[in-house]
PDB file with one MODEL, atoms N, CA, C and O in Angstrom:
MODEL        1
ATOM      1  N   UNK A   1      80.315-100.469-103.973  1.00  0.00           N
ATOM      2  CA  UNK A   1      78.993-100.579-104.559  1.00  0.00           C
ATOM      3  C   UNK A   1      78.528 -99.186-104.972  1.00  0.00           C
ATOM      4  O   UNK A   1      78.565 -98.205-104.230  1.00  0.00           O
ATOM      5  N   UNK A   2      78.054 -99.200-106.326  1.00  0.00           N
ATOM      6  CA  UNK A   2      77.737 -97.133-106.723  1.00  0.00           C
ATOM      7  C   UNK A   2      75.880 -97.989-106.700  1.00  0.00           C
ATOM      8  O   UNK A   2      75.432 -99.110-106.939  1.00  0.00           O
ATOM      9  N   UNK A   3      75.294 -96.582-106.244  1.00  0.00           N
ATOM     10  CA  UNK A   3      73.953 -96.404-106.290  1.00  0.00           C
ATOM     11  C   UNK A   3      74.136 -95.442-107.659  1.00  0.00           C
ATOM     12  O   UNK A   3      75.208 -94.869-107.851  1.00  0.00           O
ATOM     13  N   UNK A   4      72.859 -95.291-108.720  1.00  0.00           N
ATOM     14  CA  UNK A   4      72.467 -94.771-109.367  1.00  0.00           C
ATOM     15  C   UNK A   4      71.296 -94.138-109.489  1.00  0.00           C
ATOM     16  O   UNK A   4      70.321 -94.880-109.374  1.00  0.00           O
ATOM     17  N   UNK A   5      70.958 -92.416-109.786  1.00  0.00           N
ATOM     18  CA  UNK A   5      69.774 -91.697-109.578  1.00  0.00           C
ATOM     19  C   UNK A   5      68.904 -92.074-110.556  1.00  0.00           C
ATOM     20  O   UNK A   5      68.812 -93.265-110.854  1.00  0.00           O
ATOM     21  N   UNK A   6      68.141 -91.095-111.192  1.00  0.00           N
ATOM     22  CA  UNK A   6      67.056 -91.182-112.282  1.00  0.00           C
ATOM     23  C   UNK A   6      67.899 -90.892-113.498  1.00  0.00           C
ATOM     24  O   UNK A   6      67.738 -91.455-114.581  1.00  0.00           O
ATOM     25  N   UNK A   7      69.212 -89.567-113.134  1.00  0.00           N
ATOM     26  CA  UNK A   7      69.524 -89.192-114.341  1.00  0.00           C
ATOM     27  C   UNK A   7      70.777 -89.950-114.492  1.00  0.00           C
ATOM     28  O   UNK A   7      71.271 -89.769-115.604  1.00  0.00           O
ATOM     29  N   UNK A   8      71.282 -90.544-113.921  1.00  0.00           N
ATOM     30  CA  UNK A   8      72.442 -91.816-114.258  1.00  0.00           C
ATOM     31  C   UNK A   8      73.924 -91.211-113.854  1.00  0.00           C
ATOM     32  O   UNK A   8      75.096 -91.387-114.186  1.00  0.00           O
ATOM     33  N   UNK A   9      73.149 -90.372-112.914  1.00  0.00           N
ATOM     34  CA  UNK A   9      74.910 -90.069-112.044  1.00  0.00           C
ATOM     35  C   UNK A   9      74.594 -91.220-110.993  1.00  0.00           C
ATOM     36  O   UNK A   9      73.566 -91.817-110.671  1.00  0.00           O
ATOM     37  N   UNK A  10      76.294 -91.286-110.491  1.00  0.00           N
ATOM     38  CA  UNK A  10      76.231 -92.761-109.592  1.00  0.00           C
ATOM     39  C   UNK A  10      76.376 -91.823-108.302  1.00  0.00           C
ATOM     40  O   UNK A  10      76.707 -90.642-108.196  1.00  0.00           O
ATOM     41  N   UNK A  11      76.114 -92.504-107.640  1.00  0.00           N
ATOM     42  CA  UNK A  11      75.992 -91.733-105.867  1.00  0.00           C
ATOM     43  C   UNK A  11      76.946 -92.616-105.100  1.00  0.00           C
ATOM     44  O   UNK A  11      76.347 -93.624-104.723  1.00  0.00           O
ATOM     45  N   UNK A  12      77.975 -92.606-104.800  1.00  0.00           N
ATOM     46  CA  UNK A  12      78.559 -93.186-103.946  1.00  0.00           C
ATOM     47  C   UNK A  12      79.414 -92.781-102.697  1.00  0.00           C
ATOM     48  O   UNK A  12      79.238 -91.574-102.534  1.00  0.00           O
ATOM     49  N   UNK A  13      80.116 -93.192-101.913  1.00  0.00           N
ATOM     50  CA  UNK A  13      80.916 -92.388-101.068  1.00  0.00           C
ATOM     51  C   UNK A  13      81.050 -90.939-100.866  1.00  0.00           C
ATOM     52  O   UNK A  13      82.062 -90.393-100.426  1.00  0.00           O
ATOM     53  N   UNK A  14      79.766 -90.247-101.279  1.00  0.00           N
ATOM     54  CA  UNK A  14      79.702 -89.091-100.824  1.00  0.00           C
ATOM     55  C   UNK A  14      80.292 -87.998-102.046  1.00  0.00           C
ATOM     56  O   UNK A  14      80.649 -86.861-101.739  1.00  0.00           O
ATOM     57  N   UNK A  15      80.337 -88.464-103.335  1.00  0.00           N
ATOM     58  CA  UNK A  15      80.843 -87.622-104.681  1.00  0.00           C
ATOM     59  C   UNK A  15      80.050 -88.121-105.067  1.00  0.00           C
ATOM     60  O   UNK A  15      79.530 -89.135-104.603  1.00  0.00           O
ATOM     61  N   UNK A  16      79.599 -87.233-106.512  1.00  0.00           N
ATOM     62  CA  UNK A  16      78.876 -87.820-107.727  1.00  0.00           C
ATOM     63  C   UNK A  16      80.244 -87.768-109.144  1.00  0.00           C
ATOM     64  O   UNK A  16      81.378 -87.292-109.194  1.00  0.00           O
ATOM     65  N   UNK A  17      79.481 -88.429-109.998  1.00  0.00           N
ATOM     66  CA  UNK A  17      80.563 -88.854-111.032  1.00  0.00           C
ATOM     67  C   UNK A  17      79.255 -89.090-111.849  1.00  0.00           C
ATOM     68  O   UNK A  17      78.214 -89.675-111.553  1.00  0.00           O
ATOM     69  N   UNK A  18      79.689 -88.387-113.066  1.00  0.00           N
ATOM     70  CA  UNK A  18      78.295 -88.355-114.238  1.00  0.00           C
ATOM     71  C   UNK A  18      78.737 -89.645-115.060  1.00  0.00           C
ATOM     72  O   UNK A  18      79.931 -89.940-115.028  1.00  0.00           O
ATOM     73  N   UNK A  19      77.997 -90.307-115.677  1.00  0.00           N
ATOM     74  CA  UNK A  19      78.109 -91.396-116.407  1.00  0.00           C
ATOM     75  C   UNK A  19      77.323 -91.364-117.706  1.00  0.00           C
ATOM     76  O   UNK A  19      76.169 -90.938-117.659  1.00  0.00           O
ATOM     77  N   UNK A  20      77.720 -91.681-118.602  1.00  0.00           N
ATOM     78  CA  UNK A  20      77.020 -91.922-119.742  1.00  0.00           C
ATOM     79  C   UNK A  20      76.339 -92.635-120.332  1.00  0.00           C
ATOM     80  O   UNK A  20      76.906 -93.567-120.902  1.00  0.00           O
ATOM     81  N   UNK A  21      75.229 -92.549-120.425  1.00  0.00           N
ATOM     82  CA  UNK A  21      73.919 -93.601-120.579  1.00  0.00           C
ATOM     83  C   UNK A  21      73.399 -93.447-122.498  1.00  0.00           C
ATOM     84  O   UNK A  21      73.757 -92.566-123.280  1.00  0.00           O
ATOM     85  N   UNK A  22      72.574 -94.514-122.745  1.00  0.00           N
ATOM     86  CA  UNK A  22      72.379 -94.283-124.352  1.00  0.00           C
ATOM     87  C   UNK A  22      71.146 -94.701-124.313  1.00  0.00           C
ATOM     88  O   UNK A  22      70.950 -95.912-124.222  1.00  0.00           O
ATOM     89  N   UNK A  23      70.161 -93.885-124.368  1.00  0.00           N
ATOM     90  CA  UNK A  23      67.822 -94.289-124.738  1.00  0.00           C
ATOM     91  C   UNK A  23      67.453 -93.610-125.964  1.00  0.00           C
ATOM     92  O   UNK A  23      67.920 -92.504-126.234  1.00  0.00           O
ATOM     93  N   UNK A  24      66.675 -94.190-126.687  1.00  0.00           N
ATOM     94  CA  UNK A  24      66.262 -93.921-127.733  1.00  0.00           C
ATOM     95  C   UNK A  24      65.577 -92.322-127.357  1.00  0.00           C
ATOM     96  O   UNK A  24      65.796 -91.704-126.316  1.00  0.00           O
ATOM     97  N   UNK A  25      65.015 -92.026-128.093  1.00  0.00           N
ATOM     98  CA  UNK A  25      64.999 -90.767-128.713  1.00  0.00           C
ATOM     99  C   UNK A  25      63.386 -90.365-128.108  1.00  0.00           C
ATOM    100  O   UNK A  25      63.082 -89.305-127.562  1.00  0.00           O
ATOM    101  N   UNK A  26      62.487 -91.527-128.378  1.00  0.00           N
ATOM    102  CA  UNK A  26      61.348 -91.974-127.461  1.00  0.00           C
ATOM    103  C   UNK A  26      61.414 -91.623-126.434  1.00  0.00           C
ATOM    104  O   UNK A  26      60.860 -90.585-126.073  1.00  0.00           O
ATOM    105  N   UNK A  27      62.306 -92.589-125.424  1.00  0.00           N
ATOM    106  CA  UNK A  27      62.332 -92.491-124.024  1.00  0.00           C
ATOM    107  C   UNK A  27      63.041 -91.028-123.828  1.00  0.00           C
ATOM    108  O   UNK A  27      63.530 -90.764-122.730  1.00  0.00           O
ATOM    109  N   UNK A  28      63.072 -90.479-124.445  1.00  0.00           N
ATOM    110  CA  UNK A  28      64.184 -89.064-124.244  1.00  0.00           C
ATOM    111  C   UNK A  28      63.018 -87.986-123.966  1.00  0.00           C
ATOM    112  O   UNK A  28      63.067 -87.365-122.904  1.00  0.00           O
ATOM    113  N   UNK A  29      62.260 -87.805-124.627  1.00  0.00           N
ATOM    114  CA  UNK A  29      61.195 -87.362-124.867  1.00  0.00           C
ATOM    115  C   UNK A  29      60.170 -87.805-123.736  1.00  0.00           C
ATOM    116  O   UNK A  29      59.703 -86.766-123.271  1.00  0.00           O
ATOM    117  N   UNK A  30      59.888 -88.378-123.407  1.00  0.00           N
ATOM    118  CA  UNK A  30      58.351 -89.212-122.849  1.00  0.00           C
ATOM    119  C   UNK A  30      59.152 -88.469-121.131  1.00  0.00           C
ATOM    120  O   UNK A  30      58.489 -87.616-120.540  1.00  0.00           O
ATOM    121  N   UNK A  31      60.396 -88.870-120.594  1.00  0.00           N
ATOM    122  CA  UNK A  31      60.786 -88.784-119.759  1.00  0.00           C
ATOM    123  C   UNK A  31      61.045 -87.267-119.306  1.00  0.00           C
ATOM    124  O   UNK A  31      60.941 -86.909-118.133  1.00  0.00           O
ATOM    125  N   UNK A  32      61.513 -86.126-120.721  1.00  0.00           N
ATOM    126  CA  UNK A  32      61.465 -84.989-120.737  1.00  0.00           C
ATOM    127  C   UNK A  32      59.664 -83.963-120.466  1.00  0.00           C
ATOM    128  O   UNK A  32      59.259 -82.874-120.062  1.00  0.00           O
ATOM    129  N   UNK A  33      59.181 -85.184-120.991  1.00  0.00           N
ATOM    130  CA  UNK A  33      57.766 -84.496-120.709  1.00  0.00           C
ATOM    131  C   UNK A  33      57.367 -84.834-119.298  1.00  0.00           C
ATOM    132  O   UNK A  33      56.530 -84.071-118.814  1.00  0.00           O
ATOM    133  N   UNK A  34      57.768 -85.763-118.581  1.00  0.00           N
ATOM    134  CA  UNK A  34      57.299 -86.302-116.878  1.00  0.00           C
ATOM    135  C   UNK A  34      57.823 -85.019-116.064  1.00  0.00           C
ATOM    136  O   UNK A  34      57.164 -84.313-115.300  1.00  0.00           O
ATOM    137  N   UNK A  35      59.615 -84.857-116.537  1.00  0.00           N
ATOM    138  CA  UNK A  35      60.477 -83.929-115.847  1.00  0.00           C
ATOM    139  C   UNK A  35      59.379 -82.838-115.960  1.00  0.00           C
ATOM    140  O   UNK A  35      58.518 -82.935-115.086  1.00  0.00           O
ATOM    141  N   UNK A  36      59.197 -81.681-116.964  1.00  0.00           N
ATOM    142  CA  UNK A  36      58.377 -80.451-117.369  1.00  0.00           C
ATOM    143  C   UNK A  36      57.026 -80.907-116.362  1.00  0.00           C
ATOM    144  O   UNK A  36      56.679 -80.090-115.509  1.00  0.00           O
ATOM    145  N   UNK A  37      56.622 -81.613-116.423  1.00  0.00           N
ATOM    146  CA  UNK A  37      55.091 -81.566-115.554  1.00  0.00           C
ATOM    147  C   UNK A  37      55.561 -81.771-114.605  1.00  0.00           C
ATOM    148  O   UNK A  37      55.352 -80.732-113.980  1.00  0.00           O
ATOM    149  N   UNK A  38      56.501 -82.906-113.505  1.00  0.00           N
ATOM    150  CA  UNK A  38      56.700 -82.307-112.116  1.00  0.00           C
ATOM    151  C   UNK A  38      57.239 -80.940-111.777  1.00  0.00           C
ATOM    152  O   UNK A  38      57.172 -80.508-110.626  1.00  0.00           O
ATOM    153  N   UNK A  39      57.780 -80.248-112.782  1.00  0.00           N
ATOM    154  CA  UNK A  39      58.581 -78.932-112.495  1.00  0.00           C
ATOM    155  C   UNK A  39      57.341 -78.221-112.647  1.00  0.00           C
ATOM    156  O   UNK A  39      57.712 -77.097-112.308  1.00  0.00           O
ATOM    157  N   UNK A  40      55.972 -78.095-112.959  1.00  0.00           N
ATOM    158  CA  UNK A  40      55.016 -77.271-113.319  1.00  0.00           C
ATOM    159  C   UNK A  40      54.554 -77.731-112.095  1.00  0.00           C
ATOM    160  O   UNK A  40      54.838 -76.995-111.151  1.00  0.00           O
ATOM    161  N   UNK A  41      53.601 -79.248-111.702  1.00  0.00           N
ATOM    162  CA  UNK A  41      53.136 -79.247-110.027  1.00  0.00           C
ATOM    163  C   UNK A  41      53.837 -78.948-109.205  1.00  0.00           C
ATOM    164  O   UNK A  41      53.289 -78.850-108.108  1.00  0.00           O
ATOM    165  N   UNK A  42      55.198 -78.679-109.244  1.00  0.00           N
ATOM    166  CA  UNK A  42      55.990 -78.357-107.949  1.00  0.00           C
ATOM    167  C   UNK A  42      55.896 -76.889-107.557  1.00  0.00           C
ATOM    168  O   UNK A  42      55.883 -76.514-106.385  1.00  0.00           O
ATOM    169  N   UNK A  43      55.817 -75.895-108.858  1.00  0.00           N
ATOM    170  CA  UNK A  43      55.344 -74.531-108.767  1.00  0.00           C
ATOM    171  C   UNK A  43      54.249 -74.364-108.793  1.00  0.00           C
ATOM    172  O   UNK A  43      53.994 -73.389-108.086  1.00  0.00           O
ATOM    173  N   UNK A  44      53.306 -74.811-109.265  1.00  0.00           N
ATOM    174  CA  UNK A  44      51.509 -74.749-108.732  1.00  0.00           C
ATOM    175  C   UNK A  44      51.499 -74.887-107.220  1.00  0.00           C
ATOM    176  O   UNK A  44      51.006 -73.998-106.525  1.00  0.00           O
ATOM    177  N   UNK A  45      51.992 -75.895-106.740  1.00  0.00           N
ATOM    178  CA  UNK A  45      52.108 -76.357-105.267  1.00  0.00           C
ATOM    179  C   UNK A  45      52.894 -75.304-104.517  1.00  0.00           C
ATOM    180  O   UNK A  45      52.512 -74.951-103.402  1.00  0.00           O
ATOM    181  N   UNK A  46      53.839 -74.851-105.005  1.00  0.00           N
ATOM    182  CA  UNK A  46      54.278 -73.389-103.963  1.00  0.00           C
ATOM    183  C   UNK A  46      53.634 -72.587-104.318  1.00  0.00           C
ATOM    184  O   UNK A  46      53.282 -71.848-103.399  1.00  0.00           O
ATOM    185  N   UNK A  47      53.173 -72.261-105.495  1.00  0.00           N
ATOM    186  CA  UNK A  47      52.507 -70.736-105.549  1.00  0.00           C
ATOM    187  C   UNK A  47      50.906 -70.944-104.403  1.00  0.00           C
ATOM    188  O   UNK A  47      50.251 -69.978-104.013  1.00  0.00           O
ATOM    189  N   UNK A  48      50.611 -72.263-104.095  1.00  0.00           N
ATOM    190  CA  UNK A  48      49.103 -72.406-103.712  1.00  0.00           C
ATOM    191  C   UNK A  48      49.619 -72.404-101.860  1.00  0.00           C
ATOM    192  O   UNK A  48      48.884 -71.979-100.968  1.00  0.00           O
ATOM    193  N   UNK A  49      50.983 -72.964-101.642  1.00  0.00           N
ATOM    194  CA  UNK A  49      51.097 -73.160-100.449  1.00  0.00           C
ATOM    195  C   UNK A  49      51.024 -71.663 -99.676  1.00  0.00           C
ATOM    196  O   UNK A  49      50.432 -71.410 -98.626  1.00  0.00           O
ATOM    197  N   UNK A  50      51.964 -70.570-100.689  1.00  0.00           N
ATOM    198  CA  UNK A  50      52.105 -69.632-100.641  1.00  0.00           C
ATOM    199  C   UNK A  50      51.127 -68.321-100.131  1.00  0.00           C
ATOM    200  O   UNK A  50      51.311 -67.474 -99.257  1.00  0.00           O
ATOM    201  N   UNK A  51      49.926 -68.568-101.151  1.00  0.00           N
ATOM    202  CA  UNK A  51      48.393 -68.458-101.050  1.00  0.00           C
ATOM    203  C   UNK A  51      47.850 -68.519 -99.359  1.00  0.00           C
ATOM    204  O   UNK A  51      47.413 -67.772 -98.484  1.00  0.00           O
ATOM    205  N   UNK A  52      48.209 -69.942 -99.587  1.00  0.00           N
ATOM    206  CA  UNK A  52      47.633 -70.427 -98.159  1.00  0.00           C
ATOM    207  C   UNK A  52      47.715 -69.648 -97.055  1.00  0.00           C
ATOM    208  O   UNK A  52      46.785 -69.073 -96.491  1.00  0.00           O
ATOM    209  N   UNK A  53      49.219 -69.651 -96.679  1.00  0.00           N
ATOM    210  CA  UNK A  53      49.992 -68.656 -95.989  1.00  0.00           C
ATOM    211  C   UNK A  53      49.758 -67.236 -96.150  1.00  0.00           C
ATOM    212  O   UNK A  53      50.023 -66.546 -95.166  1.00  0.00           O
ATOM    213  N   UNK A  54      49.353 -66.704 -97.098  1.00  0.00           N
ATOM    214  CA  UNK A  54      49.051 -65.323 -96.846  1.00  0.00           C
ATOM    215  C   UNK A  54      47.348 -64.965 -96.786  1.00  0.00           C
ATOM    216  O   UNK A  54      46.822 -63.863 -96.943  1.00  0.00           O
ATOM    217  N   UNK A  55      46.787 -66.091 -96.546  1.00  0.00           N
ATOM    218  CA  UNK A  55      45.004 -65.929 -96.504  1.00  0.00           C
ATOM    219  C   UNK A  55      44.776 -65.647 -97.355  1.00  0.00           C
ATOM    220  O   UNK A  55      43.994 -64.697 -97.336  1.00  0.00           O
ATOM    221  N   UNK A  56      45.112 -66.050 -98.500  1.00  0.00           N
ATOM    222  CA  UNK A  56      44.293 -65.555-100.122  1.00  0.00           C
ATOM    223  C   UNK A  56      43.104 -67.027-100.184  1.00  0.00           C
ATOM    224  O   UNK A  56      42.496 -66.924-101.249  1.00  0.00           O
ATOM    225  N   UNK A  57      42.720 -68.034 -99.563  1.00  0.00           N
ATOM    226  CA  UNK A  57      42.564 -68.990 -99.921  1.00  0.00           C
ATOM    227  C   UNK A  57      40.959 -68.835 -98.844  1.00  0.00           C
ATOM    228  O   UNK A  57      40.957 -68.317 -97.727  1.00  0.00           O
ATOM    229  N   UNK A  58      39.677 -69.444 -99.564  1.00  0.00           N
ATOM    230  CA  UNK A  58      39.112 -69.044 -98.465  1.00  0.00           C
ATOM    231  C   UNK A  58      38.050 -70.797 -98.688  1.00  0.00           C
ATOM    232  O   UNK A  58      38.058 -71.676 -99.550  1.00  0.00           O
ATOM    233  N   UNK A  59      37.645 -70.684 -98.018  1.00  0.00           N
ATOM    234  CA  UNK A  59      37.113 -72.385 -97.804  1.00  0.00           C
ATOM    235  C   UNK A  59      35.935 -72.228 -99.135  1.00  0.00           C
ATOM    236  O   UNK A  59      35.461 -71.205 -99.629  1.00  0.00           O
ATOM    237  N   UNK A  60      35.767 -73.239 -99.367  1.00  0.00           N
ATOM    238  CA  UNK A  60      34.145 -73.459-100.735  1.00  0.00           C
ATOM    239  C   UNK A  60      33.368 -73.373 -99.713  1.00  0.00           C
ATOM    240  O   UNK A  60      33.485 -73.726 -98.540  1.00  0.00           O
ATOM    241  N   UNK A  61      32.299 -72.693-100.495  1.00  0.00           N
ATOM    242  CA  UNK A  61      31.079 -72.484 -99.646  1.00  0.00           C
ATOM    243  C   UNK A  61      29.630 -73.351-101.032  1.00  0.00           C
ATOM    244  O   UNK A  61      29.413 -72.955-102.177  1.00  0.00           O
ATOM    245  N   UNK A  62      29.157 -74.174-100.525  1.00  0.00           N
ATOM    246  CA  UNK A  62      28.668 -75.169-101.199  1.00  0.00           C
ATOM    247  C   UNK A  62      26.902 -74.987-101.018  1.00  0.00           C
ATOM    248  O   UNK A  62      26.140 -75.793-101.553  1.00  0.00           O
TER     249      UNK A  62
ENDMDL
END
C-alpha cells in the first residue's frame, strides 16, 4: 500500500520515490501561492518566537 504527500511523492516502506502528477496551470499557481504564504507565516512565527525569547516583546498596555 504507498501513502501519498501533498507534493505526490509516495511514502512507503521507509523510501520515497517521486511520481509524476499532471494539474492545470490554475491549480499550479493557486497552490504555489498557499506554499509562499506558509513559508512567509512560518518565518514571521520564528522571527516573533525568537523576539519572545530574547525579551524584545513587551505586553500591550491598554
Amino acid at each position: 500500500m504507498a501513502f501519498y504527500n501533498i507534493w505526490g511523492i509516495i511514502i512507503s516502506s521507509g523510501f520515497f520515490m517521486a511520481e509524476t502528477i499532471t494539474i492545470s496551470k490554475t491549480e499550479y499557481d493557486y497552490l504555489k501561492k498557499k506554499a509562499d504564504f506558509a513559508d512567509d507565516v512560518l518565518c514571521q512565527l520564528e522571527v516573533s518566537l525568537e523576539d519572545i525569547q530574547a525579551g524584545r516583546i513587551r505586553p500591550a498596555s491598554h
